[in-house]
N, C-alpha and C positions, 0 to 999 in steps of 0.2 A: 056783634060777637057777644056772646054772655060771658059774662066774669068767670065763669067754674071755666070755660075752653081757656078764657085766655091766662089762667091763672095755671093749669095744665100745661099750655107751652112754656109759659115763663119757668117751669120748673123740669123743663123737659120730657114732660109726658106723653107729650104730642107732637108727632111731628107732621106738620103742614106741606101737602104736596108743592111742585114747584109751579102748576096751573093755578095755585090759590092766587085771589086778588089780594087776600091780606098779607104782607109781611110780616114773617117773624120777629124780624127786627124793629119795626116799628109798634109791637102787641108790648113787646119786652119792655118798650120806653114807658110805654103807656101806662104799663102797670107799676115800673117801677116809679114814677110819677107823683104815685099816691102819693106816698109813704117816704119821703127822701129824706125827714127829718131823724131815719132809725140806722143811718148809717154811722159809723163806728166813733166818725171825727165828731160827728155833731152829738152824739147823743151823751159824749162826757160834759160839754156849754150849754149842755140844752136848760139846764134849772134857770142859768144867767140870759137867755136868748129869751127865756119863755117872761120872768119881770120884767125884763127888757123892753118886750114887747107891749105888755100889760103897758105898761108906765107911759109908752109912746101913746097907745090908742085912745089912755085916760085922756092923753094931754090934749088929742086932737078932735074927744067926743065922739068915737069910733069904736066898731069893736075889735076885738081879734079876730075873728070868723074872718071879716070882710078884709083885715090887711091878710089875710093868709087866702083869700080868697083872689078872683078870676076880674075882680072890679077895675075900670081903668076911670073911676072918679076922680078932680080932679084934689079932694079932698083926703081920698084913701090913699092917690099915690101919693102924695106930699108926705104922707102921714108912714107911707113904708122906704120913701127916699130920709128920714128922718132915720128912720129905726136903723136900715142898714149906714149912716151916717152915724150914730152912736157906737153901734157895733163894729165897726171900724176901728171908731177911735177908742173903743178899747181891748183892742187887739187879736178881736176875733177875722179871720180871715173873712171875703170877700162869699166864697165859697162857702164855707160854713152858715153865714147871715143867709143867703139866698136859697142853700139848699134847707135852711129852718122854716123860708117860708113859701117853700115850691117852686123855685124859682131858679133861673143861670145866674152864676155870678157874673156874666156881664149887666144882667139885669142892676144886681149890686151895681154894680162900678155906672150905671149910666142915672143910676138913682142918688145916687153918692156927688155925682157931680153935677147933675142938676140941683140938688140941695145947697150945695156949696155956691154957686152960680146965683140961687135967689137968698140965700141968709147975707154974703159975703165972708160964710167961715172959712179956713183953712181946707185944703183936701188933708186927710188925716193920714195918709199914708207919701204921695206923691206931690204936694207940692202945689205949684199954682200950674206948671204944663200939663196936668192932665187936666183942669178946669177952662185952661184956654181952649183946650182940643175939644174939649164938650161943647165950650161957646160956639167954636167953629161949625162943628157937625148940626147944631142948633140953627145956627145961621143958614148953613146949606142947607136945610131940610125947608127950612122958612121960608128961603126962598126959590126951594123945587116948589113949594106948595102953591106958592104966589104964579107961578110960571105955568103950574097945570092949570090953574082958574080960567088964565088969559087965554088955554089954549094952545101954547107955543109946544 
């Protein structure tokens, strides 16, 4: 799909028959995607998200492009489970960090607590129950992973 059609639907210019393969509902996510950091909540913290950010990427030898990018290194997510780890702790929602860098806020909350998990900090919000329930799901997935290798 070219950008001029889907940027036509997202603004309702276009209405997509109901034989199309595409969904509208899914052209809609896509586009609004880009751009999630121009929404109303973020764009008042955005000055504070954006050194924020700088300041994490310096510290990790990184840039910003790439922790706002698509990368699953194991160095740039470290480097964006930090960020939304500060952002936390200082009082920006979960939501707001995440939607600054394209991302769910569960993505937050699962970056948040894997950071806390390998520094030993605090979770900044919840305590040490959400950090054990990261370890768990950590553990589960560890050892689905082990379990698929074998086969079973």
């Amino acid at each position: 799909m070219t950008p001029d059609l889907a940027r036509a639907v997202r603004l309702g210019k276009v209405v997509l028959p109901p034989s199309s393969r595409i969904m509208p509902v899914r052209i809609s996510v896509q586009v609004a995607a880009r751009e999630p950091w121009t929404t109303p909540e973020v764009v008042e913290i955005k000055p504070k998200l954006r050194a924020l950010l700088a300041i994490v990427a310096r510290a990790h030898g990184g840039a910003v492009a790439d922790m706002r990018g698509r990368s699953r290194r194991q160095p740039i997510v470290r480097a964006r489970s930090e960020f939304f780890w500060r952002a936390a702790a200082g009082s920006v929602s979960y939501r707001q960090a995440a939607l600054f860098l394209g991302r769910d806020h569960t993505a937050a909350m699962y970056g948040i607590g894997r950071h806390c998990l390998r520094t030993g900090l605090p979770m900044p919000r919840y305590g040490v129950d959400l950090a054990k329930r990261v370890e768990r799901c950590v553990a589960r997935a560890k050892e689905w992973h082990r379990n698929r290798r074998k086969g079973r």
